[in-house]
N, C-alpha and C positions, 0 to 999 in steps of 0.2 A: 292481333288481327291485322291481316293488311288487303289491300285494295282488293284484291282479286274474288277473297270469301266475302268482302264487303258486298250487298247487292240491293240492300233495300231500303226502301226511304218513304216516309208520312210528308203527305203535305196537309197542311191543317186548311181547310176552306168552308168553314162551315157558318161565319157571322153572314149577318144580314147587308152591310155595309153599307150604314143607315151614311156615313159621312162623304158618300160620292153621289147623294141629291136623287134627280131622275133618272140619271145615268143606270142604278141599278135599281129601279122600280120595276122593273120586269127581266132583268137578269142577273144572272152573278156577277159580281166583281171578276172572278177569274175569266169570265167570257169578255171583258172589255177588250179593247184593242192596241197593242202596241205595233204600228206598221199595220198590216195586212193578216194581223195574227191573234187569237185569242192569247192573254198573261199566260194561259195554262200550255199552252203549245210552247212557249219560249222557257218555261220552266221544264216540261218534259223534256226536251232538246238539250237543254241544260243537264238533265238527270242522266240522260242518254250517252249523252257526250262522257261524260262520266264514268260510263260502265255500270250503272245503278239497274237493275234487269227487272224488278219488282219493285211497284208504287201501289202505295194505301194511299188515297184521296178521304179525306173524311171530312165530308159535306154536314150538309142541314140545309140552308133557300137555297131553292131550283136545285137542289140534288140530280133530281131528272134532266134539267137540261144539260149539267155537266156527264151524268150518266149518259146520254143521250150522243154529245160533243165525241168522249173519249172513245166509245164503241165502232162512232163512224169516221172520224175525221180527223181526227190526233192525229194520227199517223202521217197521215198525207202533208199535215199542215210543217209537223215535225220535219217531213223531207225537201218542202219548200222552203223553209230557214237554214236548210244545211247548204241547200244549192243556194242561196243566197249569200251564203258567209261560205261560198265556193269549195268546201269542207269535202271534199269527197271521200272522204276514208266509211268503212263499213260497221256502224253503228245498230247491235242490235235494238229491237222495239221493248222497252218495260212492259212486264205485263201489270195491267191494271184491275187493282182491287176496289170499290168504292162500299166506304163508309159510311151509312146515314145513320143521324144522331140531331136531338133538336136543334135549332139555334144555336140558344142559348146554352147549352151543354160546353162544359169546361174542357177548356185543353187539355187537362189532366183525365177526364173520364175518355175523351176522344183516343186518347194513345189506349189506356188501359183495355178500349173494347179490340182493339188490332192485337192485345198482348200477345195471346195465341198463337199469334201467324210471324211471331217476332225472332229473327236470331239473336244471338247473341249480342249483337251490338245493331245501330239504325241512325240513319240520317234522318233530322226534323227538320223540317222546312215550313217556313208559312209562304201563303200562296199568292199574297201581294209586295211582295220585296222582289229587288232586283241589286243584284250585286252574283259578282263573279266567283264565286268559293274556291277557296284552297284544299282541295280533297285530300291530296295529298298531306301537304302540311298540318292538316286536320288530323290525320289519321299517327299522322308522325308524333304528336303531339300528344293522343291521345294513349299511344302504344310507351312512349319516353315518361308519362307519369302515372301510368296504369291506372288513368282517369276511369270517373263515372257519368263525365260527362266536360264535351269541351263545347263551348260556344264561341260563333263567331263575332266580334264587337265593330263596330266601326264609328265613325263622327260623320251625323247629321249635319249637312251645309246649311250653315245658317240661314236664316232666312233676312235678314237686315243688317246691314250696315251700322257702326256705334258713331255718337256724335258726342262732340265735349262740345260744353257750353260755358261761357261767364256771363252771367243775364243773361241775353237772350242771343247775346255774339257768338257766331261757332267759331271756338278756337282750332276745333280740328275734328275732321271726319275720316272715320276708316273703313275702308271697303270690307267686308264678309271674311273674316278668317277663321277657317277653317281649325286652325292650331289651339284655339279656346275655346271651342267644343266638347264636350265629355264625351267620353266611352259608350256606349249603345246598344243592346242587344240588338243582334240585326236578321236573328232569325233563320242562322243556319246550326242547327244542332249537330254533334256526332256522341250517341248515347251508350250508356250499357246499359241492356236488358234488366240487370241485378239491379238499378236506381230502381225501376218500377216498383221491388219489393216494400218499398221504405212509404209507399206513399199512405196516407193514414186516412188521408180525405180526397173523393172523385168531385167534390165541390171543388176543391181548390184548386186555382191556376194552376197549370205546370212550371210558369213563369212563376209564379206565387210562390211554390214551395219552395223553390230553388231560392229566392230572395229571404224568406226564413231559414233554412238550413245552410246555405250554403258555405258556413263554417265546419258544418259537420260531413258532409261529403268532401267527394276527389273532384271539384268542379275548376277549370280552366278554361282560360280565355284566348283565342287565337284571334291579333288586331288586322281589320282589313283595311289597308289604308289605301286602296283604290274607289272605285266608281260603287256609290250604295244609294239607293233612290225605293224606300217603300212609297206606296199609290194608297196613300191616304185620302186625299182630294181629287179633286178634276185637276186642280193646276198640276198634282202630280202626274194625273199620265197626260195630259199634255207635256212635259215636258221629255217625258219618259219617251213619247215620239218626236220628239227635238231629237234626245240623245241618237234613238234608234236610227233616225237619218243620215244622224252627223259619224254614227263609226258602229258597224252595227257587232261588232265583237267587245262590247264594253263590258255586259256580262252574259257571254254565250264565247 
């Protein structure tokens, strides 16, 4: 496979995202705001930039509002991030599919219902991570060990600082290092088609099965050691719009 037949990609948006408070009591999580921009226009743009030409959204809460979003205003929002990151080159538009499915409906049944519409191989993406993917290297990687599936890893920044103590004396404090972090799923997949065959349960994660089987498949890791920020919380996309000010090609 390489880039060129590559064309399509799932984004998974379909929780409720009971963990960003009021913020999503009447919207999606992907409609919050990073900049001037819904999460989902910086990920389209992202998709775009890429050469991805076909996107499966596969919703569940406010499906309609992101059905709504993508029909009228993706686009436009999409060509206001490009002229922002001064981008001028001619990027066509993905065309967009949207999936609805409950809630609560597993990431493993969410891919399954797109099967259909699937080639050969698909980029998976969840829909609140930010991080810059190596498409390339992804695809390199994927094609060098005739995987069944490579994911992208990276290390979550700590959130605290360590402190030594004798009683209650600090003997020494250390700022946030990043180097003693673990590995991470960080939510950019590049799949083959053929895994879907193996799966045994639509209950089960897709993150799930992979952590059970994943001795028994062709599964690889490709490490991102640049900028990776999923929007779990409010602090996260507050900060998400710190980064977005401070350099706005972090991941875009």
């Amino acid at each position: 496979m390489n880039l060129k037949k590559n064309k399509q990609a799932i984004i998974l948006a379909g929780g409720l995202s009971s963990r960003m408070g009021p913020l999503t009591r009447d919207k999606h999580k992907t409609m919050l705001k990073v900049g001037s921009y819904p999460i989902l226009a910086h990920l389209y743009t992202q998709l775009r930039i890429n050469n991805i030409l076909e996107i499966f959204i596969s919703t569940g809460y406010k499906s309609n509002v992101i059905s709504n979003y993508c029909n009228n205003k993706i686009k436009n929002d999409s060509d206001m991030i490009l002229n922002i990151l001064k981008n001028k080159k001619k990027f066509k538009y993905p065309v967009i599919s949207i999936s609805k499915l409950k809630s609560n409906s597993s990431t493993t049944e969410r891919v399954i219902k797109i099967k259909k519409k699937l080639n050969d191989s698909f980029f998976l993406i969840y829909a609140d991570t930010l991080l810059k993917p190596k498409v390339k290297d992804l695809l390199n990687l994927y094609n060098k060990k005739k995987a069944d599936i490579v994911l992208t890893i990276s290390r979550p920044t700590p959130r605290f600082g360590t402190i030594k103590l004798k009683e209650s004396k600090i003997l020494n404090f250390s700022e946030k290092n990043l180097k003693n972090e673990p590995w991470v799923n960080s939510g950019w997949f590049l799949i083959s088609k053929v895994l879907l065959k193996r799966f045994t349960s639509k209950k089960l994660n897709f993150e799930d099965y992979l952590f059970i089987n994943c001795e028994k498949i062709k599964a690889f890791a490709l490490k991102n050691k640049s900028f990776y920020l999923p929007i779990d919380h409010v602090h996260d996309l507050e900060k998400a719009n710190i980064f977005w000010k401070r350099n706005k090609k972090l991941w875009l």
